[in-house]
C-alpha positions in Angstrom: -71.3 -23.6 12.6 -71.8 -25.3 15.7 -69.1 -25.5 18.2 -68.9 -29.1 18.9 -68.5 -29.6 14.7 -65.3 -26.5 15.4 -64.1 -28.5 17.9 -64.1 -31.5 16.0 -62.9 -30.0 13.0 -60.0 -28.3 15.2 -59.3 -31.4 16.8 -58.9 -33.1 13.2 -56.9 -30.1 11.6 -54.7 -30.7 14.7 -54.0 -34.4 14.3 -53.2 -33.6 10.7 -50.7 -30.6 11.4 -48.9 -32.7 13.7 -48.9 -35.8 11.3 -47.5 -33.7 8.3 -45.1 -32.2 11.4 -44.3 -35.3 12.2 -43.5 -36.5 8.3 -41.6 -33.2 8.0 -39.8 -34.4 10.9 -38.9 -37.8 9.6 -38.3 -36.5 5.9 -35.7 -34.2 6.7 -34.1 -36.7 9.2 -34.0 -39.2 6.2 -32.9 -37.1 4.1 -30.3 -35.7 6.5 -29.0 -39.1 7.4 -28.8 -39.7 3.3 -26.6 -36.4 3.1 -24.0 -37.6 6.2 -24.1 -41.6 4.9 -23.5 -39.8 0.8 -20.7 -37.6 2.4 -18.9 -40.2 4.3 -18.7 -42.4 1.8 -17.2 -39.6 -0.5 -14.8 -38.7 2.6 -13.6 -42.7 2.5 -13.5 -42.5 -1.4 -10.5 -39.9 -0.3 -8.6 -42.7 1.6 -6.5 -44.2 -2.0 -5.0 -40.9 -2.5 -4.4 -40.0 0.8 -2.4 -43.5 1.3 -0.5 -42.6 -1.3 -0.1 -39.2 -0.3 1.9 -41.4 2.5 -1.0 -40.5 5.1 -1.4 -42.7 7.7 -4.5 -44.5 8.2 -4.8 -43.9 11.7 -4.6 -40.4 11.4 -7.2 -40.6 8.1 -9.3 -42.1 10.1 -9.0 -39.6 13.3 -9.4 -36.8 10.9 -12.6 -38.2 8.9 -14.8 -39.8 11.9 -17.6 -37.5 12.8 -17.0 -35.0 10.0 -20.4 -33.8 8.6 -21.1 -31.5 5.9 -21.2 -27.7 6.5 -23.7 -26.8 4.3 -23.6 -22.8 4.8 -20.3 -22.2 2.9 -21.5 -24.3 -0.4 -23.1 -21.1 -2.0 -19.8 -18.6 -0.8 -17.8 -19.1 -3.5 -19.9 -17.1 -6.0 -20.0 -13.9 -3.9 -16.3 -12.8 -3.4 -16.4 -8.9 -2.7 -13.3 -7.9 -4.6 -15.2 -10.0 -7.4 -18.8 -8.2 -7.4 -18.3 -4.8 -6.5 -17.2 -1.4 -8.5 -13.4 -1.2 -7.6 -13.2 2.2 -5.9 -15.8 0.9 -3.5 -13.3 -2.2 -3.0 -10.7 -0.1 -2.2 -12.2 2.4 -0.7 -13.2 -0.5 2.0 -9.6 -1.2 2.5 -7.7 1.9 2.3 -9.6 3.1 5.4 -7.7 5.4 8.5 -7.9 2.8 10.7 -6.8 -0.2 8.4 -3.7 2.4 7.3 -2.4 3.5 10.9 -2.5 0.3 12.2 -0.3 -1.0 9.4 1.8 1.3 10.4 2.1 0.1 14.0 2.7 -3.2 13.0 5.0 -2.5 10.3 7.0 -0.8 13.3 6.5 -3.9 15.5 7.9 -6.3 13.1 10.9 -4.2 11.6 13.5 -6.6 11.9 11.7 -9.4 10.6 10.3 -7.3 7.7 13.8 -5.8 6.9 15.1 -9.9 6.9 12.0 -11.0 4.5 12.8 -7.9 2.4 16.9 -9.2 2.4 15.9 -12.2 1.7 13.1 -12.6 -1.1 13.5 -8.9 -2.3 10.1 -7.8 -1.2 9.4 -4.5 0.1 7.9 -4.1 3.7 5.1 -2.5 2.9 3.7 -4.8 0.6 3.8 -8.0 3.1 2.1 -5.8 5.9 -0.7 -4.5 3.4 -1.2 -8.2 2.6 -1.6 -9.0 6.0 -3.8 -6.2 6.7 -6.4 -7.3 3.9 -6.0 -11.3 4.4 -6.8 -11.5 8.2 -6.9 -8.0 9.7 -3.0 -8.0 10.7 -3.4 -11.2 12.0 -6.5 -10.9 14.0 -9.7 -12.7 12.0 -8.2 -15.7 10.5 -11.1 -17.4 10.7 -12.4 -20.2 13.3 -13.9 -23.0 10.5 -12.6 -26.4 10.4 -10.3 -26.5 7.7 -11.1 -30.2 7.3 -14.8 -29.7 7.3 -14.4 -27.2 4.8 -12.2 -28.4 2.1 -14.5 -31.5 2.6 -17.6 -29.9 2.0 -16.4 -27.8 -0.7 -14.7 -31.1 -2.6 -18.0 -33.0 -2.0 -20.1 -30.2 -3.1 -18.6 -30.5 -6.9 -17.6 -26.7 -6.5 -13.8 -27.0 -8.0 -13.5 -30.5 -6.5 -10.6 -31.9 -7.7 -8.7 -28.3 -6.4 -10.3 -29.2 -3.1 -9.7 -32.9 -2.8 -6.4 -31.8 -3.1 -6.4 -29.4 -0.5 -7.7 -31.7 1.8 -5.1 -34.1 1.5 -2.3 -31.8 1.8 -4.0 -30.6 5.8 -3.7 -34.4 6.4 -0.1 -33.8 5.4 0.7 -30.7 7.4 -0.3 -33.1 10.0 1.8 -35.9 9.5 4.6 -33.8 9.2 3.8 -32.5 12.7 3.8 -28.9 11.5 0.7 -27.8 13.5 -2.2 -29.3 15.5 -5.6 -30.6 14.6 -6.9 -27.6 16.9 -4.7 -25.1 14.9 -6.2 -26.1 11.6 -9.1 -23.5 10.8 -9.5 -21.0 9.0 -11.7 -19.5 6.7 -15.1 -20.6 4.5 -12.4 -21.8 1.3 -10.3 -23.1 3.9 -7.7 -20.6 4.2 -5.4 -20.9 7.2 -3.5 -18.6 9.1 -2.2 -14.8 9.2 -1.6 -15.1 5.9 -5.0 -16.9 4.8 -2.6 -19.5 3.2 -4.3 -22.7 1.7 -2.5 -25.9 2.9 -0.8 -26.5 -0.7 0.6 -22.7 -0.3 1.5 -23.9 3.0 3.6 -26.9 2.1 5.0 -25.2 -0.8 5.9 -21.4 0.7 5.2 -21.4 4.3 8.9 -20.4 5.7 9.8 -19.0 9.5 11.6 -16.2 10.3 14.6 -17.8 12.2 14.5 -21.8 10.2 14.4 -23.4 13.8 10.9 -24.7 13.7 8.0 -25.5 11.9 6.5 -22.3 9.8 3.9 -21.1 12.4 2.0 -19.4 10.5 -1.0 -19.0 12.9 0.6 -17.5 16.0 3.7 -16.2 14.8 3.8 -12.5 12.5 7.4 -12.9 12.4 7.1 -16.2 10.1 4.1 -15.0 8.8 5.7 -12.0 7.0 8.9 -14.4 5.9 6.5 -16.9 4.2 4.3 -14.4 2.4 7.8 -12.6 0.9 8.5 -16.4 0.0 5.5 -16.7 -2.0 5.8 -13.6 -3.7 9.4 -14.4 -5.1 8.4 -17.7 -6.3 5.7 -16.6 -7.7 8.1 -13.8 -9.9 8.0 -11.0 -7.6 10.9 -8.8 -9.3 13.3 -6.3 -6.8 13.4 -2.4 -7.2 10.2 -2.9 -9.6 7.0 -0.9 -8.3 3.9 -3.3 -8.8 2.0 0.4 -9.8 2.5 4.1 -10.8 0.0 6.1 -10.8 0.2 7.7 -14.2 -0.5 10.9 -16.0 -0.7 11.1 -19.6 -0.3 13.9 -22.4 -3.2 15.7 -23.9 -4.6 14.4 -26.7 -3.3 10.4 -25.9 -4.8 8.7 -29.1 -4.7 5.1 -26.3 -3.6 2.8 -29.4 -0.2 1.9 -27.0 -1.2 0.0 -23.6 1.6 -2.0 -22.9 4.8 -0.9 -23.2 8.4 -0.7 -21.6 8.9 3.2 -19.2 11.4 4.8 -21.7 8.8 4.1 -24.5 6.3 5.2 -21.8 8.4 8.3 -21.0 9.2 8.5 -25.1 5.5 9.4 -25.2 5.4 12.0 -22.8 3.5 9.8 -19.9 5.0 10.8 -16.2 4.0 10.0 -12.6 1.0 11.9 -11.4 3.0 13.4 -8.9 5.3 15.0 -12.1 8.3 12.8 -11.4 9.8 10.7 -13.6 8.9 7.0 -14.3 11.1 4.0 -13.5 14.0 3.2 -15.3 13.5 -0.2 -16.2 10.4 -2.3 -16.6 7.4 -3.6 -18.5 4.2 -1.7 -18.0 0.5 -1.4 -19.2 -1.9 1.2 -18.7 -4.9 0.3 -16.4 -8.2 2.7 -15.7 -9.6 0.9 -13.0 -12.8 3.5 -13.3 -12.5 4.5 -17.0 -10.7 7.3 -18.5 -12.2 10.1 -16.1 -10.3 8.4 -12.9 -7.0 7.3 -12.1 -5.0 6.1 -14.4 -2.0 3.6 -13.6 1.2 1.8 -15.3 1.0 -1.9 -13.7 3.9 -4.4 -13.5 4.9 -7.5 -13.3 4.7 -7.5 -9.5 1.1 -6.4 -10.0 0.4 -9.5 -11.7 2.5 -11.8 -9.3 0.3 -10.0 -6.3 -3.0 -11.0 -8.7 -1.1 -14.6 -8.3 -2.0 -14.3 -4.1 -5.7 -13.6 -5.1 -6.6 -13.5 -9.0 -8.9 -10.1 -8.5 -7.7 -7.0 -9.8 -9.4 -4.9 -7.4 -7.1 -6.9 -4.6 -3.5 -6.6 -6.5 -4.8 -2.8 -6.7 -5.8 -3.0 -3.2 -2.7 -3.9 -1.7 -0.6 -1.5 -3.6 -2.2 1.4 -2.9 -2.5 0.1 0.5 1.7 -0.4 0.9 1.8 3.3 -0.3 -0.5 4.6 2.6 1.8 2.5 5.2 4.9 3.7 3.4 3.8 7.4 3.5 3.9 8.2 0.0 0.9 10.4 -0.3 -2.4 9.5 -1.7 -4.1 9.6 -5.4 -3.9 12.7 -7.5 -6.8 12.0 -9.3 -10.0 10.9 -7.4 -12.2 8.1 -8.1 -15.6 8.5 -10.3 -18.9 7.3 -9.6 -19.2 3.6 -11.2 -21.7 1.2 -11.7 -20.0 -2.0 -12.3 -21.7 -4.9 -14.2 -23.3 -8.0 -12.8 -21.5 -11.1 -13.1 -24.2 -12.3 -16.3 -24.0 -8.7 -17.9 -20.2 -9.7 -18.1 -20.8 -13.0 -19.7 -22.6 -11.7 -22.0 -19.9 -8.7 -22.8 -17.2 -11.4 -23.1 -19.5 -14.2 -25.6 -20.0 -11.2 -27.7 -16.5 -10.2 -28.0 -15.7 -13.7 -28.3 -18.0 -13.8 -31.5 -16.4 -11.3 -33.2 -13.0 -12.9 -32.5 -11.6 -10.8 -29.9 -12.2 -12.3 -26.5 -10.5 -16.0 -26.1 -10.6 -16.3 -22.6 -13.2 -18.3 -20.8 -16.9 -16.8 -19.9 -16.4 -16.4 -16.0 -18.3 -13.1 -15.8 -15.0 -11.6 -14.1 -13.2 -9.0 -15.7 -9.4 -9.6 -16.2 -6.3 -8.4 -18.4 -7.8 -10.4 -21.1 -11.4 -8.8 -21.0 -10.0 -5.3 -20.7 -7.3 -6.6 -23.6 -10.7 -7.5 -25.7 -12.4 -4.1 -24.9 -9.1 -1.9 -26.0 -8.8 -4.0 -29.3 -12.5 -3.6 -30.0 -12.6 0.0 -29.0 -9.5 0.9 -31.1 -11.4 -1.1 -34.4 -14.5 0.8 -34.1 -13.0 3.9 -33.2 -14.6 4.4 -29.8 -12.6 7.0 -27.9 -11.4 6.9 -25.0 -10.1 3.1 -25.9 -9.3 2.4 -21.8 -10.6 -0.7 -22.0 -12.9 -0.5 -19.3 -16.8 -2.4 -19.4 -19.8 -0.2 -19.0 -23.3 -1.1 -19.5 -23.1 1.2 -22.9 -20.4 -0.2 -24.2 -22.9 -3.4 -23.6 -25.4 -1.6 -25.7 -23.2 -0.7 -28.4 -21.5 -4.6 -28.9 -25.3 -5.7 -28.5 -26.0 -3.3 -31.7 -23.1 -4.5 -34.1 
C-alpha cells in the first residue's frame, strides 16, 4: 500500500479514535452527572424522615452537600467471609497466635473495666475482648469510610434500603445529640463504627461508657468500648454462669435422634465434656458439628445464639467462643478439624428449595446455612435413615435430596 494512502488512513483512524475517546469521555460524564443528580435527589427524598426524626435542617443539609456515591462497596455485601467459607478455615483465620496473645495483653490492660462490664451486665471478660479482637483488631482497623457516604450508597443502591435509610438517619442523630464528630463518623463498607464495629442504631440503643460522665466514645475509648458491647449482649439475652459452648463428647453408638436438649438429659445420655468433666448444671443445649460428625462436636447455648445476634454467622458466634477460651487459657480442641469443602451460596439454595419441597425446610432461601437449615438436614436425615444424622450440608447429601 502506498505510504501516503497509510498515512491518510492513520491520520483518519486517529481522528476517529479520538472522536469515539472523546464520546466515551462525554458519555460517561453524562452518565456520571445522571448518577450524582439520581443520588441527590434520593439523599433529599431522606429530608421528611429525618425532620421528623427531629434532625435539624441545617445540619441535614451540612451532612448531605457534596456527598457522592461510593460505588465500590455496592457489590460487598454478598461476599462476607464468615458467610462463604468452610468454618474451620474461618476459625482457623481467627484463632491465630498472634490474634490470641494479644488478647491477652489487652485483656490485662483493661482489667478493671472488664471486671466492671462483667459486674454489671453479667458478661465474662473474655468474651468482650474476643469480640473486639475479631470486630476491629482490638481496636486498631475500625475502618476509615464515611459512614454517611456509606449508609447512603448502600440505601440508594436498593441493597436492604429501608435497613439503611434508617441507619443513616440515626448518624444524623448521634450528631445532633453531640455524641461525636462529623470527623469521628467512619467506619467500615456497611457502615459500622467504632471499636466495637457498632451500627449507629446499635449505638443509640447500647453504646454505654465505662464511668457514665460522658458521651459513649466508642472510637477512642476501650474502656467504654468493652462496657457497651457487655450492654448489648445482656439486652440481647446474654444469660450469667451459662457457657455459650462445650465442646462435647458423646457415647459410642449415639443413634443422633436427640439434638436439643437440657445438660442433665444431655448427661442422662451419657454425653460429657471432651475434656472428661462434667457438663453444666443448668441450661438448654443442642448439639452442633460445625465439620460433620468426624470433627468436633459441641453443646451450644443460648449465649451462642445471643452472640449470633452481634453477627448472624455461625462460623462468628463459634469464632468468638473459642476465641474467649484461648484468652482465658482453657486449652484448645480435643478433636481436630476435618478437611471440608463447603457449598456455594446457589448449591445451598438449592439444598434448602428441596427441603422446602418435601416440607421440611420453612425458612427463607438465602443460601446461608443456619439453625433452621441444619434443623431441616437432621429431620430429613433421621426420616430416611441416613446415619450420622449431624445435620451438616455436603454436596452428597445434595446428590442424594436431588435423587428422592
Amino acid at each position: 500500500m502506498p505510504l501516503l494512502k497509510l498515512s491518510l488512513n492513520a491520520a483518519i483512524n486517529r481522528r476517529k479514535f479520538l472522536a469515539l475517546g472523546l464520546y466515551g469521555i462525554v458519555a460517561r460524564a453524562q452518565a456520571s452527572a445522571a448518577i450524582e443528580n439520581s443520588f441527590q435527589n434520593f439523599i433529599e427524598e431522606l429530608w421528611p424522615a429525618a425532620q421528623q426524626a427531629g434532625i435539624s435542617r441545617s445540619l441535614f443539609d451540612t451532612v448531605a452537600t457534596g456527598l457522592t456515591p461510593e460505588a465500590s462497596i455496592l457489590n460487598k455485601p454478598q461476599s462476607q467471609a464468615e458467610f462463604t467459607i468452610a468454618i474451620p478455615a474461618y476459625v482457623a483465620s481467627v484463632l491465630t497466635p498472634k490474634r490470641i496473645s494479644r488478647g491477652r495483653i489487652v485483656a490485662n490492660g483493661l482489667d478493671e473495666a472488664l471486671a466492671h462490664a462483667s459486674r454489671r451486665h453479667g458478661v465474662p471478660g473474655e468474651i468482650l475482648i474476643a469480640i473486639l479482637g475479631i470486630e476491629s483488631n482490638y481496636g486498631v482497623s475500625t475502618g476509615n469510610a464515611d459512614i454517611f457516604r456509606v449508609l447512603a450508597t448502600l440505601a440508594w443502591s436498593g441493597h436492604r434500603s429501608e435497613v439503611f435509610v434508617s441507619e443513616f438517619i440515626a448518624a444524623l442523630s448521634i450528631l445532633q445529640n453531640g455524641d461525636a464528630s462529623r470527623g469521628q463518623l467512619r467506619g467500615s463498607w456497611a457502615g459500622a463504627m467504632g471499636q466495637p464495629q457498632f451500627m449507629p442504631s446499635a449505638y443509640l440503643k447500647y453504646a454505654e461508657s465505662n464511668n457514665s460522665g460522658h458521651a459513649p466514645d466508642i472510637w477512642r475509648s476501650a474502656e467504654d468500648t468493652v462496657a457497651s458491647i457487655a450492654n448489648f449482649l445482656e439486652k440481647s439475652g446474654w444469660k450469667a454462669d451459662l457457657p455459650a459452648i462445650v465442646e462435647g463428647q458423646l457415647p459410642e453408638n449415639y443413634d443422633y435422634a436427640a439434638m436439643d436438649l437440657d445438660f442433665s438429659q444431655w448427661r442422662s445420655l451419657g454425653v460429657t465434656q471432651a475434656n472428661g468433666a462434667s457438663l453444666p448444671k443448668n441450661g438448654a443445649a443442642s448439639l452442633y458439628f460445625p465439620a460433620g460428625a468426624t470433627g468436633p462436636c459441641f453443646l451450644i447455648t443460648e449465649n451462642f445464639e445471643v452472640i449470633r445476634k452481634y453477627n448472624m454467622s455461625d462460623a462468628y458466634a463459634l469464632s468468638v467462643a473459642l476465641l474467649a477460651e484461648r484468652i482465658a487459657g482453657r486449652g484448645t480442641l480435643s478433636t481436630p478439624w476435618p478437611k471440608v469443602t463447603p457449598l456455594s451460596t446457589n448449591e445451598v439454595k438449592s439444598l434448602q428449595r428441596l427441603l422446602a419441597a418435601r416440607g421440611f425446610y420453612r425458612g427463607t432461601f438465602d443460601g446461608k446455612l443456619g439453625r433452621s437449615s441444619r434443623n431441616a438436614i437432621h429431620a430429613i436425615q433421621i426420616d430416611q435413615g441416613w446415619i450420622p444424622a449431624d445435620g451438616f450440608a455436603t454436596r452428597r447429601l445434595l446428590a442424594k435430596l436431588s435423587a428422592l
